[in-house]
C-alpha positions, 0 to 999 in steps of 0.5 A, a space after each residue: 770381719 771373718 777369720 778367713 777374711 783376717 787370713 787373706 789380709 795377712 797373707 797379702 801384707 806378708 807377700 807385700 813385704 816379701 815382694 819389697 824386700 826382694 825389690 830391695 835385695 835387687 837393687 843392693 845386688 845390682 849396686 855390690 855388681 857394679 862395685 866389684 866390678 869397678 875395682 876388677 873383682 869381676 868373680 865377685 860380680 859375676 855371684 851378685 849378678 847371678 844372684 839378682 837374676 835368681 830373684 829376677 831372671 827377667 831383670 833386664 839391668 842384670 843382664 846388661 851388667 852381666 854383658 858387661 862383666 863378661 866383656 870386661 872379662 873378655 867372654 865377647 862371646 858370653 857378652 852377647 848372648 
């Protein structure tokens, strides 16, 4: 196997594993999100949802979570957007 064959091989591993600890930092956000906002610690859920949208701005879940963040904060008109 060719040094730049053994390069893209790594490569690849290395982005897999990012890619799998990103999947990870999303859930356990997600999961801390939906904690603070449980116990009325609505700032601090509003910061892990953000922060799950950063990894994945697309993440539909965090964006249903922060609809309802903002409708428990009474921001309807944030909820909605």
């Amino acid at each position: 196997m060719s040094k730049e064959h053994e390069d893209l091989k790594n490569q690849l591993s290395q982005s897999e594993i990012i890619s799998d600890l990103d999947k990870f930092k999303k859930i356990s956000h997600t999961a801390l999100a939906e904690l603070y906002r449980k116990t009325g610690d609505l700032k601090a859920a509003h910061d892990e949802t953000d922060a799950v949208l950063k990894i994945d701005p697309g993440y539909a879940d965090a964006h249903y979570n922060m609809a309802v963040i903002y409708g428990d904060a009474g921001a309807y008109d944030l909820a909605i957007e």
